[in-house]
C-alpha angles and dihedrals in degrees: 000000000000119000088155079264090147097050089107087052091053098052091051087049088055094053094062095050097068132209116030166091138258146203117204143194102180120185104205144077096241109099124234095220097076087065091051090247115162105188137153097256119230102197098300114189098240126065108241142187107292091222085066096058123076147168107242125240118265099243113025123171099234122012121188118196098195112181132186118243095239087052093041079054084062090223100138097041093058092240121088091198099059101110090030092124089059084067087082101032116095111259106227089193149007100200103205113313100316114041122080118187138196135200094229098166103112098016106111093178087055095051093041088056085053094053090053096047088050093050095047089064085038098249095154105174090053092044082049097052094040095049095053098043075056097058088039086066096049093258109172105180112160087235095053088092096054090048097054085050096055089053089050091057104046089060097045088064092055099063089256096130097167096043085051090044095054088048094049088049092051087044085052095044088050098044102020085174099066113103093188090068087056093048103055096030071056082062105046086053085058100051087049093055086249090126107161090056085050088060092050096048095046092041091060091042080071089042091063095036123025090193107053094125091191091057090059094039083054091054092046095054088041093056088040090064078058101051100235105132102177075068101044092043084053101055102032083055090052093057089049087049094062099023111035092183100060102119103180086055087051106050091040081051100064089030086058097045094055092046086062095043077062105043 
């Protein structure tokens, strides 16, 4: 049974391994801060001081990930597999009855889990931070790329260009043959001002796939800052080619159209 009745326990344990930092997910009401615990939360179930949650370093020299068996269950997340890829990994300690902990400093799949548990309930920092302590470690997974985009986008939309412009560099690093994360670090180029990057990279998003309409649709509105409407018709008309319901495509197409007819 786990009431977060060992949290005291826990805290005394961590005072005896040294130096280092630790992620944790704490079933309880009972805050860890009365026990003068600073830790990278994981969806605890009690609001804390926020001085004593931080985000962890990118490279510490020892990391702990410590979960509480109700949370380890994944009851309260709706999703009794969320913690599935801790079944293989080597337990360091069971702190009383109910806390389980980990050894998580060189283990790139455990902090990539993290940073997929963290980015489907939209923490971005921590996603951000376990992602890259995942790629630190040499971590390869086949989903890092995707991850790194969505974190690219999410700051994009916050206004943060240079933050969405590292991730899509890292997306396109990791998966150098997905012409979406041209095209949208494309994107990105262009809302700094940096215009003729915008035009390679969009360049080679077509390259790798012919049909991306948007990336078409992005060449058409960069020639029509220019003015030259036989470019803009072309390209406009190729994302219609390959995306017939693009209607923004389609209105700046006959817009363009008639802007040549009176030139």
């Amino acid at each position: 049974m786990d009431w977060g009745q060992d949290l005291k326990q826990l805290a005394r344990w961590l005072k005896e391994q040294g130096k280092h930092e630790l992620i944790l997910s704490y079933f309880g009401t009972e805050p860890p801060e009365v026990h003068g615990l600073l830790f990278q939360d994981l969806f605890s179930t009690k609001m804390y001081s926020k001085e004593y949650i931080t985000i962890n370093s990118p490279a510490p020299e020892r990391e702990l990930l410590a979960v509480s068996a109700t949370q380890l269950s994944g009851v309260y997340f709706g999703d009794p597999e969320i913690f599935s890829f801790l079944q293989n990994k080597e337990l360091l300690k069971r702190v009383g009855h109910s806390i389980f902990v980990w050894d998580i400093t060189g283990d790139g799949e455990v902090h990539f889990q993290l940073s997929l548990i963290y980015l489907g309930y939209r923490k971005y920092r921590e996603a951000a931070r376990e992602v890259q302590r995942a790629r630190a470690l040499g971590y390869k997974g086949k989903d890092i790329g995707e991850v790194l985009s969505r974190l690219a986008f999410y700051y994009f939309e916050q206004g943060d260009l240079k933050q969405a412009e590292e991730f899509y560099l890292q997306a396109v690093q990791v998966d150098p043959l997905e012409a979406a994360y041209y095209n949208n670090l494309g994107t990105v180029y262009d809302r700094q001002g940096r215009e003729r990057k915008a035009l390679k990279v969009w360049k080679t998003a077509i390259e790798l796939d012919p049909g991306l309409a948007q990336a078409y649709y992005n060449l058409g509105a960069w020639w029509w800052k220019r003015q030259k409407w036989e470019k803009v018709i072309y390209y406009f008309q190729k994302a219609l080619e390959y995306d017939p319901g693009h209607a923004a495509a389609r209105e700046f197409l006959e817009r363009a159209k008639r802007n040549l007819r009176q030139r």
